[in-house]
N, C-alpha and C positions, 0 to 999 in steps of 0.2 A: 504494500500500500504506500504511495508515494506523499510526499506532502501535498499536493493537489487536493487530493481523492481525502485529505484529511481534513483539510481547511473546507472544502464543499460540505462532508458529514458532519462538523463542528457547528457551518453556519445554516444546514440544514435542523441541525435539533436544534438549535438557537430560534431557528423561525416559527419550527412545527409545534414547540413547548409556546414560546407566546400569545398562537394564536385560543388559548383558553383564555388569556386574560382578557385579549380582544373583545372578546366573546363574551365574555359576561358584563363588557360596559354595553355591546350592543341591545341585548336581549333584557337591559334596565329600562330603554328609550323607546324601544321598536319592537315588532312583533316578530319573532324569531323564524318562524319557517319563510316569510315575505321574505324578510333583509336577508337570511342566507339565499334565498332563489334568486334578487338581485344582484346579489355579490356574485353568485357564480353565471350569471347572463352577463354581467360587465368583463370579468376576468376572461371567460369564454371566450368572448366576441375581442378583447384583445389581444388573446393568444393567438387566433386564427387568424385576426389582421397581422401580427406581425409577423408569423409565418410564412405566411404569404408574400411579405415584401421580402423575405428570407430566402424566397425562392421554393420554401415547402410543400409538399404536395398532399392533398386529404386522399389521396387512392391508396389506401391503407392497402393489407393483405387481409385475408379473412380471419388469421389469428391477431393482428394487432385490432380489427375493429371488434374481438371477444371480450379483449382484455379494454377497449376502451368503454365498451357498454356494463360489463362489470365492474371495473372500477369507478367509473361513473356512477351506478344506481350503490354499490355498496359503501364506498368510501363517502363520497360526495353527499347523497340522500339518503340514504339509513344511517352512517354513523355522524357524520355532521351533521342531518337535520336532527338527531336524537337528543346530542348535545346539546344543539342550540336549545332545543326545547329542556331540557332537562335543568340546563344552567338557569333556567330562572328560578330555582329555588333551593338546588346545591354550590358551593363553593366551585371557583373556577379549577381550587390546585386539587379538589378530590378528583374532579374531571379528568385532567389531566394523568393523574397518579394511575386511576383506572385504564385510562386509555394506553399507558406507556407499559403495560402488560401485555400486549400486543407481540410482540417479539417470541415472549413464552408457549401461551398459547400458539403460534404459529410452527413451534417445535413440537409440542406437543399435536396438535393436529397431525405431523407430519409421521411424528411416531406410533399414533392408535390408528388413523387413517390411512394414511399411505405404508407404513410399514417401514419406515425409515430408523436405521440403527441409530441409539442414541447410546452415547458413550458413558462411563462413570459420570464427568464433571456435568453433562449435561443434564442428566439427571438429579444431580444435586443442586444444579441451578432453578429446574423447575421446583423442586421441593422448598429450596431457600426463598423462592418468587412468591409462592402460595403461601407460607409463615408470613412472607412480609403484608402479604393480600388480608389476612386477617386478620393483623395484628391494627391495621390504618381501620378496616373495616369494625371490626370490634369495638375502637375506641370511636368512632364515627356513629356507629348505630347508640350506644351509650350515651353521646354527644347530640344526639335528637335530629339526623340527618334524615332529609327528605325520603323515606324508601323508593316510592313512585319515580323519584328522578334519578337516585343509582339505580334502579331495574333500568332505565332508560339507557344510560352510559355501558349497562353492561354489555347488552342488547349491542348497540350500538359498537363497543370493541370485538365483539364476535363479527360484524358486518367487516371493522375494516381488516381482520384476522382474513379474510376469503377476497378484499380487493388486494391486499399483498401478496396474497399467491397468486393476483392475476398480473402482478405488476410487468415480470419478466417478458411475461406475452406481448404486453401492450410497448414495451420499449425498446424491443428486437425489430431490426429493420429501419431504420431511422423517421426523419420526421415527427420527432422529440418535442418538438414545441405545438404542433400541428394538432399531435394526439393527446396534450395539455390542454388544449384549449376546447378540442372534443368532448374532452370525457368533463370538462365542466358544463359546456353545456347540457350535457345529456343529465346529468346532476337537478341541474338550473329545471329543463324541460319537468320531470321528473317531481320536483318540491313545488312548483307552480299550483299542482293541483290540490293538493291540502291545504295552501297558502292560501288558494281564493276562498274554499271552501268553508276552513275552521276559523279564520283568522280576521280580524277587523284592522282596517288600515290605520294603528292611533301610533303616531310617530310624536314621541316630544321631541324635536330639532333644537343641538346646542350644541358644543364644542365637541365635548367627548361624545358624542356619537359619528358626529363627523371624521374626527380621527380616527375612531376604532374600525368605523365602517372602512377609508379606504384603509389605511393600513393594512386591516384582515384580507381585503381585496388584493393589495399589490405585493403585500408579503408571505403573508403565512398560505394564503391561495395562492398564485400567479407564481411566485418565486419561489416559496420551499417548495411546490410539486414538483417544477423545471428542474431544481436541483436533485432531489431525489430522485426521477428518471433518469438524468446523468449520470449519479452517481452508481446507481444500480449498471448502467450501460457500461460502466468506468469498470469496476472492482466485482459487482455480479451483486445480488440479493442478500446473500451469504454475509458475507464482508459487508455488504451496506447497513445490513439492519443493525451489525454491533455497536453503532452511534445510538439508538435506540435507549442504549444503557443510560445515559446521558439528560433524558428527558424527565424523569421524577425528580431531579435537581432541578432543572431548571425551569417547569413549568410550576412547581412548590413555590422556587424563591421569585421566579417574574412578581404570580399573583401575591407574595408577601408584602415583595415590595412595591410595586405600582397600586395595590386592592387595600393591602393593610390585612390580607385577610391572618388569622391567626392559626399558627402551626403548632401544635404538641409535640412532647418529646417522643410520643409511639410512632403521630406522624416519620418524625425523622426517623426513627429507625427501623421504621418500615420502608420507607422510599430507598434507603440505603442497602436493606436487604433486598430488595426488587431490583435495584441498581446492579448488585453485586449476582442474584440468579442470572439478568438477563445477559450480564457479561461473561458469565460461567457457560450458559446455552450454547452463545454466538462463540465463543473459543472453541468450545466443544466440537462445533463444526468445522474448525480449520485445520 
């Protein structure tokens, strides 16, 4: 792994951890499945546009347009509109914490489902993952957290667990940026419809929404996916998701420090333990 491919994983968890804090200044102002379906129609339609001046082409193959309707409807509308919806009455860093589990689970799918050898350490990294999973949970449920909205986050990290194994598919073949901008709209198309339906248009308009919105639109949308399909095309899925490890730090301390939200000592070391299984997983693999 070179320094490149390091500095892209570095500022890819850096992006992919933020966008919960984002997240929960948006869904204070706005109505969460609208504003996520906006954000991903805007991001969408810029990707495509500048792909396009890039010279890119939308004549996918038949497996990069799998991997882009699946990552689209799982990643983009089931676990992002979950969140969004969820985040209006759990914390942004439980969100997070949940979702950075995601690495495990994808080891473990890979060992009951596909049949895939898992080694000593990896196995004790899933086991160290799940202590740390209950150990935040436990003291969270005690702590009087929403149940309805972690069933939603959980729900929700199973969806993007099946868009990252679709990821490889969609990023093989090039036209990287092209197939960025696809799979958001198809996202976008996709949360429209429960957006119109359940939701009423009451935006309160002021600073922090303004920012959050584009922000979440041009960074943690538009530029951590871009990087993260790079980087997967750089070093392979394998190697990329070991940044993964990296995101219960840094989406805990974003919302700490931008939210004020408050962290417990179980918090920390449980994110620490999750920290230390998923980097035990991804070793495992190399």
């Amino acid at each position: 792994m070179d320094i490149k491919a390091i500095a892209m994983g570095l500022a890819f968890a850096l992006m992919w951890s933020s966008a919960f804090t984002s997240a929960r200044v948006i869904v204070e102002y706005a109505p969460p499945l609208s504003a996520l379906a906006l954000r991903f129609l805007i991001s969408g339609l810029l990707g495509v546009a500048i792909a396009w001046a890039l010279g890119q082409s939308a004549r996918l193959s038949g497996k990069q347009w799998l991997g882009v309707v699946i990552f689209g409807v799982c990643q983009n509308a089931l676990y992002l509109g979950l969140n969004f919806v969820a985040m209006q009455t759990i914390p942004a860093s439980l969100a997070a914490i949940i979702a950075s589990t995601m690495p495990l689970l994808v080891a473990l799918a890979g060992w009951i489902v596909f049949g895939n050898r898992v080694r000593p350490l990896g196995i004790a990294g899933l086991i160290a993952g799940l202590i740390g999973v209950v150990l935040i949970m436990g003291a969270r449920l005690q702590g009087g957290v929403d149940v309805y909205g972690l069933i939603l986050c959980v729900i929700g990290v199973v969806s993007l667990t099946i868009a990252t194994l679709a990821v490889l598919g969609a990023s093989s073949g090039g036209n990287v940026l092209m197939i960025v901008g696809l799979q958001m709209l198809v996202g976008s198309a996709i949360l429209w419809a429960p957006a119109l339906t359940l939701e009423v248009w009451d935006v309160t308009w002021n600073w922090q929404l303004v920012v959050a919105f584009v922000y979440t639109t041009l960074v943690p949308g538009l530029a951590a996916t871009l990087v993260w399909f790079l980087l997967v095309g750089r070093i392979g899925a394998v190697k990329a998701s070991t940044f993964h490890f990296l995101n219960p730090f840094f989406g805990v301390a974003i919302a700490a420090v931008l939210l004020g939200e408050v962290i417990g000592v179980l918090d920390v070391i449980g994110v620490a333990i999750i920290a230390g299984g998923i980097l035990a997983v991804q070793l495992s693999k190399q």
